[in-house]
LUMLOVEX-805128 format. One record per residue (C-alpha): residue number from 1; x, y, z. Coordinates in nm, 4 decimals. Layout:
<recs>
   n     east    north       up
 NUM        X        Y        Z
...
</recs>
This chain:
<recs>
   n     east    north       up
   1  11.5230  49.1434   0.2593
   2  11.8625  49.3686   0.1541
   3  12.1594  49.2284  -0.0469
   4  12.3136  49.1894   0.3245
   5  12.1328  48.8492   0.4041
   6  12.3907  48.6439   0.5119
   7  12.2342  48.2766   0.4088
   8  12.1594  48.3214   0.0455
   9  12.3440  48.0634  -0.1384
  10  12.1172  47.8195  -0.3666
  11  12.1918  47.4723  -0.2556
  12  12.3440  47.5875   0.1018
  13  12.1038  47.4384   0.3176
  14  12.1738  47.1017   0.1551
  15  12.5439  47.1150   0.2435
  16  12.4930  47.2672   0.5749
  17  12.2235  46.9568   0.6636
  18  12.5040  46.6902   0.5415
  19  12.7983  46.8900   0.7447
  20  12.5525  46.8827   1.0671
  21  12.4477  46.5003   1.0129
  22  12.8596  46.4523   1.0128
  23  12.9430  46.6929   1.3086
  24  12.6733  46.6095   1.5933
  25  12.8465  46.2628   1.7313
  26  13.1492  46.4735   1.7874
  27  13.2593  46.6843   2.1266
  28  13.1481  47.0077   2.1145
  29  13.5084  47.1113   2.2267
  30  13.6845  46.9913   1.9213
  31  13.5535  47.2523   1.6592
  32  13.1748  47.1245   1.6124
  33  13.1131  47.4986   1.4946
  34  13.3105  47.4064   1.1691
  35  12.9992  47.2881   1.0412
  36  12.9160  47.6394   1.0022
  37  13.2491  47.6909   0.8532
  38  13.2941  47.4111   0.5565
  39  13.0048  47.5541   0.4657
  40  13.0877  47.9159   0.4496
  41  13.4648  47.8883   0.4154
  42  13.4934  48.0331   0.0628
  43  13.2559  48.3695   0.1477
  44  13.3924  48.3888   0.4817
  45  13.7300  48.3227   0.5150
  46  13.9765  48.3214   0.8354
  47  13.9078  48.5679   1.0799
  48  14.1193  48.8737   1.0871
  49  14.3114  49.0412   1.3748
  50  14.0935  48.9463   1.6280
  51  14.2691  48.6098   1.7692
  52  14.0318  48.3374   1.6220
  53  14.1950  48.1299   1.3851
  54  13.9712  47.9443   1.1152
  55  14.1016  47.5915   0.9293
  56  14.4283  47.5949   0.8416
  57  14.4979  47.6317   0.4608
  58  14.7419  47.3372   0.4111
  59  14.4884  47.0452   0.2978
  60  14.7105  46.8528   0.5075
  61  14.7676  47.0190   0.7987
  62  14.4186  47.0122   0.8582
  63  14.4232  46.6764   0.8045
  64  14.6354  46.6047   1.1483
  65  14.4905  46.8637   1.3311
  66  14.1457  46.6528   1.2677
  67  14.3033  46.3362   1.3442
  68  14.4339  46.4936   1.6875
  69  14.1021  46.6401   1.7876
  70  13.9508  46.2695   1.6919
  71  14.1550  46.1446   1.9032
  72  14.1110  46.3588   2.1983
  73  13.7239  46.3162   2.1471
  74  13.7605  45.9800   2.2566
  75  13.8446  46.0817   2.6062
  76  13.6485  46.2210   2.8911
  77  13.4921  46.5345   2.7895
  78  13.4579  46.8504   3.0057
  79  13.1196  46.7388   3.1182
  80  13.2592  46.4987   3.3072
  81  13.4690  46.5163   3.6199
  82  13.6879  46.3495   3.8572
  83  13.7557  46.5133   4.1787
  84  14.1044  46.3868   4.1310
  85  14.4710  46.6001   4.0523
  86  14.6363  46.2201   4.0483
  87  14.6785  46.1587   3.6795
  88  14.7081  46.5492   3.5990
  89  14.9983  46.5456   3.8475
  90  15.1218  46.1735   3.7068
  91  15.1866  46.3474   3.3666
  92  15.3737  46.6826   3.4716
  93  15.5843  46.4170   3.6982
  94  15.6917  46.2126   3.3680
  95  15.6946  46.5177   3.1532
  96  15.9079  46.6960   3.4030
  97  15.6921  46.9357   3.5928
  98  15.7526  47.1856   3.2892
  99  15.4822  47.3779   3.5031
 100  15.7540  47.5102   3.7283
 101  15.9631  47.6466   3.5351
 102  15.7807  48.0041   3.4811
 103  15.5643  48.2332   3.7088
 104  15.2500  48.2071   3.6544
 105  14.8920  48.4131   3.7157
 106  14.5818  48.1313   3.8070
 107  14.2143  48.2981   3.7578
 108  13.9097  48.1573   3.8899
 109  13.5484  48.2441   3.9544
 110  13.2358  48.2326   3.7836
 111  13.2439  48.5004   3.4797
 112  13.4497  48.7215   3.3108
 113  13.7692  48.4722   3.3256
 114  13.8496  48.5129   2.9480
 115  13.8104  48.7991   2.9488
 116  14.0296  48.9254   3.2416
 117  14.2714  48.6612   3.1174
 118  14.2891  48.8602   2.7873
 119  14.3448  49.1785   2.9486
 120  14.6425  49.0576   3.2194
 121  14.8219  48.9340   2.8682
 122  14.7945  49.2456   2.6757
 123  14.9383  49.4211   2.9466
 124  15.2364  49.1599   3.0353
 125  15.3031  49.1611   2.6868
 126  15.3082  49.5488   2.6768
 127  15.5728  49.5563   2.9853
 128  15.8094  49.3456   2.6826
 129  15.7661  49.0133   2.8351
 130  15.6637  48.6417   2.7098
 131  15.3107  48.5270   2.7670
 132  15.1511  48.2239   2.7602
 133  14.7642  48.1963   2.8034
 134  14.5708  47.8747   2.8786
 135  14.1956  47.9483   2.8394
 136  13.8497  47.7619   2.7693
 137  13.6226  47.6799   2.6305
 138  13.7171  47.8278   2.2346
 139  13.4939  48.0023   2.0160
 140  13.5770  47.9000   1.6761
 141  13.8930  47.7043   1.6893
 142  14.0867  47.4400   1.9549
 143  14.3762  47.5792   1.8868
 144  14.2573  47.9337   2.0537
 145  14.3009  47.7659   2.3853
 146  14.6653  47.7794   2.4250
 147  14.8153  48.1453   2.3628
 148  15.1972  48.2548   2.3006
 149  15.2493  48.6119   2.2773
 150  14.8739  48.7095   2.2436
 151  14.8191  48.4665   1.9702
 152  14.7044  48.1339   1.9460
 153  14.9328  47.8826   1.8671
 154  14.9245  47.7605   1.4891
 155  14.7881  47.4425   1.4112
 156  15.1296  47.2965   1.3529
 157  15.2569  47.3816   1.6671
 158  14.9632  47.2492   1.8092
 159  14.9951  46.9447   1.6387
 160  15.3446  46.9074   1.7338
 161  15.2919  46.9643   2.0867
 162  15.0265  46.6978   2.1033
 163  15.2748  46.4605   1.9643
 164  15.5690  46.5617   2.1401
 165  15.3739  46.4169   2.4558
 166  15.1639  46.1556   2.3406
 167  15.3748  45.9177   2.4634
 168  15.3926  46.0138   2.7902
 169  14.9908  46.0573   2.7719
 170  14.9776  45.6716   2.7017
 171  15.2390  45.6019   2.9329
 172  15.0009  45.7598   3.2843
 173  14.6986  45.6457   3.0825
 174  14.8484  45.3113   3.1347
 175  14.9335  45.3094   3.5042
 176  14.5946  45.5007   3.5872
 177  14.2157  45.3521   3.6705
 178  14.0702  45.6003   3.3884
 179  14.2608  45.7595   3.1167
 180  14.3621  46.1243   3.0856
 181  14.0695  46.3360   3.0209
 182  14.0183  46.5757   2.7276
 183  14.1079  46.8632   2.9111
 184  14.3953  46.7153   3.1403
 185  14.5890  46.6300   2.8201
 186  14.5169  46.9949   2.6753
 187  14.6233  47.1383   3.0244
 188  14.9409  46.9295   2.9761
 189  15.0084  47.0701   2.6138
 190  14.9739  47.3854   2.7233
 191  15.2176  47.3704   2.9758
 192  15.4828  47.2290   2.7839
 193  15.4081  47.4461   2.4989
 194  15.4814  47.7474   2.7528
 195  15.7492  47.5854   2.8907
 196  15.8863  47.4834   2.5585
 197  15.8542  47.8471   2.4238
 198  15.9809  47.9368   2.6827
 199  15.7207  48.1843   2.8397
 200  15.8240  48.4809   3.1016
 201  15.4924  48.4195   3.2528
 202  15.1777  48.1650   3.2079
 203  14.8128  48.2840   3.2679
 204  14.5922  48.0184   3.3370
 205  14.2226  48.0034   3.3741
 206  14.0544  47.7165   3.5447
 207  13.8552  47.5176   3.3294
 208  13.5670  47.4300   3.6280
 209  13.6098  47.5128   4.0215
 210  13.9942  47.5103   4.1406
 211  14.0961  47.2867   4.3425
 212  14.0436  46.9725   4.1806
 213  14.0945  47.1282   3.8285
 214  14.3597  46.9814   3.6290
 215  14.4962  47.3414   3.6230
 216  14.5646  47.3275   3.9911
 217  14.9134  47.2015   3.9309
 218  15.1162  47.5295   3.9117
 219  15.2164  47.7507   4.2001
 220  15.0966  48.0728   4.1305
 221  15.1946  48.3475   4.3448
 222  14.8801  48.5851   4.2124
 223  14.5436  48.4343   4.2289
 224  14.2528  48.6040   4.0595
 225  13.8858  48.5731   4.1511
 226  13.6472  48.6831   3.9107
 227  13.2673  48.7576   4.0213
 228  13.1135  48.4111   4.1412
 229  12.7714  48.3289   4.0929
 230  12.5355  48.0239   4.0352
 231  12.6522  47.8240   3.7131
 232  12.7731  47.4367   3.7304
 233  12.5300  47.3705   4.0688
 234  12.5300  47.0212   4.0645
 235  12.9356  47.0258   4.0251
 236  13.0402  47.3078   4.2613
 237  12.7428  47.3440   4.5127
 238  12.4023  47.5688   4.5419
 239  12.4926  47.8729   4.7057
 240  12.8126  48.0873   4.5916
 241  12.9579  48.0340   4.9024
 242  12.9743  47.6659   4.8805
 243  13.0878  47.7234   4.4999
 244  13.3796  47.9426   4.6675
 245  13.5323  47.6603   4.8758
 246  13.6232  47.4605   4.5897
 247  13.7383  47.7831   4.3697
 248  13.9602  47.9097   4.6545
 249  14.2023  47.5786   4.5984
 250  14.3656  47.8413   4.3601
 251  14.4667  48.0658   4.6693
 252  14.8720  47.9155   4.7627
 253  15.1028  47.9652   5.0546
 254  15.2210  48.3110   5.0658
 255  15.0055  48.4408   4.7486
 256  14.8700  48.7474   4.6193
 257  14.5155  48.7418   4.5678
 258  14.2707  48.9746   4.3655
 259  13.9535  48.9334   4.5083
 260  13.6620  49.1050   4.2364
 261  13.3700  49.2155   4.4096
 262  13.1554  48.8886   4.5439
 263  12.9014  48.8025   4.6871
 264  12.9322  48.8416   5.1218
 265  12.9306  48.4618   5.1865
 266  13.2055  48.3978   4.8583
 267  13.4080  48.6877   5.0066
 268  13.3946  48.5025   5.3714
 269  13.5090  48.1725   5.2374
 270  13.7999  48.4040   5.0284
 271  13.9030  48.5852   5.3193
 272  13.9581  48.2735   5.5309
 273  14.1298  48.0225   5.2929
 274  14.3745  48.3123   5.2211
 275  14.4266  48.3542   5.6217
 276  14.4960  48.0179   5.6667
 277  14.7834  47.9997   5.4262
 278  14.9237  48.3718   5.4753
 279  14.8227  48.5031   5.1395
 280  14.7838  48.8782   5.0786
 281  14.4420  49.0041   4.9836
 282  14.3265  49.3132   4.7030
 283  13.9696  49.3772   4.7157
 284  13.8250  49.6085   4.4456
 285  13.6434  49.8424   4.5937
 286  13.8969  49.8776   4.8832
 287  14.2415  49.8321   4.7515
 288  14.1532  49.9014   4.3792
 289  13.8521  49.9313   4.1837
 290  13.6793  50.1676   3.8927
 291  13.6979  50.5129   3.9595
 292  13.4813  50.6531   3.6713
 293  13.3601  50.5181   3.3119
 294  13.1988  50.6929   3.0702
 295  13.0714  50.5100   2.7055
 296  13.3100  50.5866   2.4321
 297  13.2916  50.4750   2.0823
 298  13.4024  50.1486   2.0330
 299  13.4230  50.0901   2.3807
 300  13.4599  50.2766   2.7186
 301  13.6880  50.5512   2.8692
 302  13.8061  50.4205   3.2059
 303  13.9664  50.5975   3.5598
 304  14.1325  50.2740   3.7072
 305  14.2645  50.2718   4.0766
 306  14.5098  50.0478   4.0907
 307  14.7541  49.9174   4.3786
 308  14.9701  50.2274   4.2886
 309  14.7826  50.4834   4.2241
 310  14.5554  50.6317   3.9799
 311  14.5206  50.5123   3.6316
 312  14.3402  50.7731   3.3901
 313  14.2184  50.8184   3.0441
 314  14.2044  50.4261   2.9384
 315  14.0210  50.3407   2.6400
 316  13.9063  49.9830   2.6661
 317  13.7073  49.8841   2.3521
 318  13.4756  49.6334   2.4962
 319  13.1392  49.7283   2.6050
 320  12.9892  49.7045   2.9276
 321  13.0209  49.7945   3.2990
 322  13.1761  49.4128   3.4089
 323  13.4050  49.4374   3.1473
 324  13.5461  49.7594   3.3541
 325  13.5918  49.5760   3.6514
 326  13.7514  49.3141   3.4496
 327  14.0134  49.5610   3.4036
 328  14.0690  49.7113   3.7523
 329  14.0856  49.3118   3.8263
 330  14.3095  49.2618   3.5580
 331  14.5659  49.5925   3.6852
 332  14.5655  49.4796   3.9981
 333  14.6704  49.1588   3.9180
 334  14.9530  49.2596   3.6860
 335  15.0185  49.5724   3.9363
 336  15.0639  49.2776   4.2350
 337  15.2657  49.0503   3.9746
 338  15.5325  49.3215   3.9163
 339  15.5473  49.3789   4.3238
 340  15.3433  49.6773   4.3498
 341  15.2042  49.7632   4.6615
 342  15.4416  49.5188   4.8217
 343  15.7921  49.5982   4.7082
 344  15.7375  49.9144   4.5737
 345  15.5044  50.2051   4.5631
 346  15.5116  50.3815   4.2157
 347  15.2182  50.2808   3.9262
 348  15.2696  50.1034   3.6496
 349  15.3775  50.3040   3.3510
 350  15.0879  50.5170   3.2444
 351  15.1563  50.5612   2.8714
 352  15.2357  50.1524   2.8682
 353  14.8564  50.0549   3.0772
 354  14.7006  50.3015   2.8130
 355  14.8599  50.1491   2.4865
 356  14.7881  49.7608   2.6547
 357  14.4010  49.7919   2.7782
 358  14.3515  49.9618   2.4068
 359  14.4300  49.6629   2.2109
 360  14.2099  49.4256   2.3968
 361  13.9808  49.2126   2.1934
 362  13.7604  48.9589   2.3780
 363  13.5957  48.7410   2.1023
 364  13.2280  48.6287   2.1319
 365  13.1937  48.9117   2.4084
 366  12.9450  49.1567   2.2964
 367  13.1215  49.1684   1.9757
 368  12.9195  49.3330   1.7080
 369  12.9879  49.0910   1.3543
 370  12.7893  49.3084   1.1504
 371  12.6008  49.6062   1.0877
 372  12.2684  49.7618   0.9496
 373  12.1283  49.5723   1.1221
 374  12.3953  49.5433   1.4146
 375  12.4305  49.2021   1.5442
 376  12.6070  49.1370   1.8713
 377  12.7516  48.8082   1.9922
 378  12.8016  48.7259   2.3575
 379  12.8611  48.4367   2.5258
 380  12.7077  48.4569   2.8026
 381  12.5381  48.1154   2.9539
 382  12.4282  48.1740   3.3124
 383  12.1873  48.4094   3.4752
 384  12.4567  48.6844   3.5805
 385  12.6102  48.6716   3.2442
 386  12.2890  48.7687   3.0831
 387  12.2148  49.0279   3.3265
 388  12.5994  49.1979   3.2813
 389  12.4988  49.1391   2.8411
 390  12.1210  49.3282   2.9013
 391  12.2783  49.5824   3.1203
 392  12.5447  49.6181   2.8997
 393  12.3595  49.6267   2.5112
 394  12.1320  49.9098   2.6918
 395  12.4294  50.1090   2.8095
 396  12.5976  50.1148   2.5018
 397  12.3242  50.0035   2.1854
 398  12.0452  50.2620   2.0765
 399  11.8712  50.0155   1.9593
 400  11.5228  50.1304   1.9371
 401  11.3909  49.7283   1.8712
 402  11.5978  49.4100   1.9906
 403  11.5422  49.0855   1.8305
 404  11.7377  48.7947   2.0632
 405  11.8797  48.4769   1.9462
 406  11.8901  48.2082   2.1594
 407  12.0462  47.8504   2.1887
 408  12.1309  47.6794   2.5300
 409  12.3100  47.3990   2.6610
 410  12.1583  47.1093   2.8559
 411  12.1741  47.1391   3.2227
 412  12.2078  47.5445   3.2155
 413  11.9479  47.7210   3.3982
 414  11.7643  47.9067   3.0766
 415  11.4875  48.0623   3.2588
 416  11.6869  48.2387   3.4786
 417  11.8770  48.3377   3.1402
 418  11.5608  48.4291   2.9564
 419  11.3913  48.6538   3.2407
 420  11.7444  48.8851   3.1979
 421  11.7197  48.9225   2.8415
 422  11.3191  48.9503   2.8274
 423  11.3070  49.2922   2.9385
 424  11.5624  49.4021   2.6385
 425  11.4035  49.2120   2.3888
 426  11.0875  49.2398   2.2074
 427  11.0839  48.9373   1.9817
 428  11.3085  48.6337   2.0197
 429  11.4214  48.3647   1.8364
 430  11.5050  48.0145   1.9934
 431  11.7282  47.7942   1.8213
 432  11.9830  47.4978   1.9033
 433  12.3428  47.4866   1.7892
 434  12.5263  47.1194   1.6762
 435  12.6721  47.0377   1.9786
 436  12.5044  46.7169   2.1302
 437  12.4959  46.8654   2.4244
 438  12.2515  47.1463   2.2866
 439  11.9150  47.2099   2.4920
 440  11.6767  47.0705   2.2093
 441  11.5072  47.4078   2.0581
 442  11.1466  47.3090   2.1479
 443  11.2205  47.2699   2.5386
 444  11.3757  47.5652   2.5349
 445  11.1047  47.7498   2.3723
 446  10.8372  47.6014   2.6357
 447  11.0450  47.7707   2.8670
 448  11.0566  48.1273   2.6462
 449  10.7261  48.1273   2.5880
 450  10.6579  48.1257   2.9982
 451  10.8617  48.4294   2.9958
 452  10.8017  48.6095   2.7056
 453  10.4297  48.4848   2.6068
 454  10.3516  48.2975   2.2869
 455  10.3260  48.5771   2.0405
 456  10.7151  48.7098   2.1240
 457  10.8825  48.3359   2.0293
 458  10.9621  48.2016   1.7189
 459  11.1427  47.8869   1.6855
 460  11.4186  47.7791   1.4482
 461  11.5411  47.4803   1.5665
 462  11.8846  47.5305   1.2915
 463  12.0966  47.8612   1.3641
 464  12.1276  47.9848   1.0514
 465  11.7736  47.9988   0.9848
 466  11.7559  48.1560   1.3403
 467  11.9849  48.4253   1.2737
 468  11.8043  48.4975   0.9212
 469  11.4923  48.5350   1.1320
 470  11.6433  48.7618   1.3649
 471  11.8110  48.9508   1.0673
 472  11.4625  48.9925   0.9003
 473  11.2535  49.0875   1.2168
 474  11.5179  49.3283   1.2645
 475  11.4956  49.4971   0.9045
 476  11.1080  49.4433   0.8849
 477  11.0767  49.7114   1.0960
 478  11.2486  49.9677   0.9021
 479  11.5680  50.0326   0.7910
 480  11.6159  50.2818   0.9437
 481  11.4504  50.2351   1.2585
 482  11.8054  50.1281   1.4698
 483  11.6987  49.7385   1.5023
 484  11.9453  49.4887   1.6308
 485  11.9862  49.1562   1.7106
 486  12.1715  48.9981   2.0252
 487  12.3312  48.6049   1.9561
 488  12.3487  48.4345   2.3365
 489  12.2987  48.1164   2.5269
 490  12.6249  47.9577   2.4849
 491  12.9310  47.9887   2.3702
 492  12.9361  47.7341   2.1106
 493  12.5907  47.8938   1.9720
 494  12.8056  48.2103   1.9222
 495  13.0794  48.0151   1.7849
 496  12.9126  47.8572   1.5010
 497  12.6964  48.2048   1.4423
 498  12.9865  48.4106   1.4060
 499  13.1217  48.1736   1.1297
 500  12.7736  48.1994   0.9686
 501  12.7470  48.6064   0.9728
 502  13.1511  48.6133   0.7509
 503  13.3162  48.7641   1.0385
 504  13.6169  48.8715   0.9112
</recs>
């Protein structure tokens, strides 16, 4: 095993056993990965320049920032739903709709939100105005979820904002049947944060569905529609056309909408909500799309047709094909923002898409943490997301072996996860991360071991021992032989493992 090893510390696994034991009870949403962290913190530091913040510094600033995400674990986690915008809209009504007093950009669909939501910011921000992004869930840190200016908020602001409207949290909590969930109060600090800030513009990813999210509050006159497949069944329906009628709540009266390539019974349901209240439909593959992409380092080289016209020679340094038609989504949308292909005619400045698309960073998204041997994170949880990861790490990895890593979350379907990566993959590794909502490691290894056979699975029910395995079925085969390893399942299994490999 090389000097590279990234769990070498004598004594580690006693500390990282007492920080688990601590973590587990908590939400998985309020920074269970920092078990990885605490541990690691002095060999790892914070992340650099890629938009995930670690702990902050101040002893007692992270003090209150734990004592808000306490208290936010005591409410309804994401899990669990109410098909209801009443106390969502009770708290922007007290708070004074501070959701109406920008523009804003709503994304749906099934995968690829972050990411697209990342991309319509860098280029917003490159046209010189004020973004605020509302996305979930976060890799490392809570505070990732709310975004001014391409960055994440710092934990005092954070803080602040939580306590600015606490009061008014307590106040609807009070008058309501059930309290204000988890993410309905984050939905409301992000919306005053923007409109505190103030932003230019807000873009806002659904946290489940659309119509019933807590999102669903703001106006937006572009609605996005990433790919939609099969993920949250028993929430949003079996088929993706019964999971479109309750993403389509995004589509308003008199909107734009940028409709990614779907499925034919999704794209029916589409098409007719956006009939029935006048809305104005893109397609990609009609009205914009990919023209050609060819693998670059670092990323891909990208002809984009956009509402406008022709966009050549982008660099976008993320890796795969669906990350491509993130970004004809993502011109379109910011293309249809700005008026084009309504009011006017003329592209987007050329030089200005270039500069924008090439300082895109997508955390957790086929993001290599380390090299020789390469390890790649991606988050991807659901059948199609594994097949766009495997299509994706073949495209653009030589690797000659490919040890997985894998750690799921209850309720997810895993085989259909497992059969996408098996052909990629000849050894894996099943694990579990600290969330309690992890898929316990030896369920999920009955399941791998129906896929990949008996002799392919190993199983390490802590990550870091996972991701040593990985590491050292990777180098056992030579060092120089191009091995890799691919981190997956979930995205707080990729959280907590990129704290683990010292990114940054």
């Amino acid at each position: 095993m090389s000097e590279q090893r990234p769990f070498d510390q004598p004594g580690e696994h006693d500390d990282f056993d007492e920080i688990i034991a601590a973590e587990t009870d908590r939400d998985p949403d309020l920074a269970v990965i920092e078990a990885g962290s605490r541990t690691l913190r002095a060999q790892a530091g914070p992340a650099q320049g890629d938009g995930v913040p670690g702990r902050p510094e101040d002893p007692e600033t992270d003090k209150a920032l734990r004592a808000v995400e306490q208290e936010l674990a005591g409410r309804w986690g994401e899990t669990k739903l109410d098909p209801s915008l009443t106390r969502i809209a009770a708290l922007m009504d007290v708070l004074g709709d501070p959701q109406r007093s920008y523009p804003s950009i709503h994304i749906t669909g099934t995968n690829g939100k972050t990411s697209t939501a990342r991309m319509i910011e860098a280029l917003l921000g490159a046209f010189d105005l004020r973004t605020g992004r509302y996305t979930s869930p976060h890799v490392q840190s809570i505070t990732e979820r709310i975004s001014l200016d391409g960055a994440p908020v710092t934990a005092e602001r954070f803080i602040e904002t939580y306590e600015d409207i606490k009061p008014y949290v307590e106040m609807v909590d009070g008058t309501q049947e059930h309290r204000l969930s988890f993410f309905e109060v984050l939905t409301g600090m992000a919306y005053a944060a923007f409109a505190d800030a103030p932003v230019d513009v807000a873009v806002v990813e659904v946290g489940m569905g659309g119509s019933w999210d807590a999102t669903n509050v703001i106006d937006a006159a572009v609605a996005v529609v990433t790919p939609i497949d099969l993920d949250h069944t028993d929430r949003l329906g079996g088929t993706p056309g019964e999971i479109s009628v309750e993403k389509s709540g995004i589509i308003k009266q008199g909107a734009t909408v940028i409709l990614a390539q779907q499925p034919v019974d999704a794209a029916q349901v589409m098409l007719k909500k956006s009939v029935d209240v006048d809305a104005t439909v893109a397609r990609e593959g009609m009205e914009f799309g990919v023209v050609a992409r060819e693998v670059a380092v670092g990323g891909q080289l990208l002809t984009l047709r956009g509402l406008g016209g022709e966009y050549e020679q982008v660099f976008l340094p993320l890796y795969g094909a669906h990350q491509a038609h993130n970004a004809a989504v993502a011109l379109a949308a910011v293309e249809a923002f700005f008026g084009v292909g309504a009011q006017q005619a003329n592209p987007l400045d050329m030089e200005t898409v270039r500069k924008a698309f090439a300082s895109v960073s997508s955390p957790g998204r086929l993001e290599v943490v380390r090299r020789s041997p390469t390890v790649v994170l991606d988050a991807a949880h659901n059948p199609a997301g594994a097949r766009a990861a495997a299509e994706a790490v073949t495209e653009s990895f030589g690797f000659s072996r490919l040890i997985g890593v894998v750690g799921a979350s209850e309720g997810k379907d895993v085989r259909g996860v497992l059969e996408a990566l098996e052909p990629i993959c000849a050894e894996l590794v099943v694990t579990q991360n600290s969330s309690y909502r992890a898929m316990d490691a030896d369920e999920l290894a009955a399941v791998a071991v129906e896929v990949f056979g008996d002799d392919r699975v190993q199983v390490e029910p802590r990550l870091d021992d996972a991701l040593e395995a990985a590491v050292t079925l990777a180098e056992d085969e030579s060092e120089f032989a191009g091995a890799g390893v691919l981190v997956t399942g979930s995205v707080i299994t990729v959280g907590e493992a990129r704290l683990l490999l010292r990114r940054g």
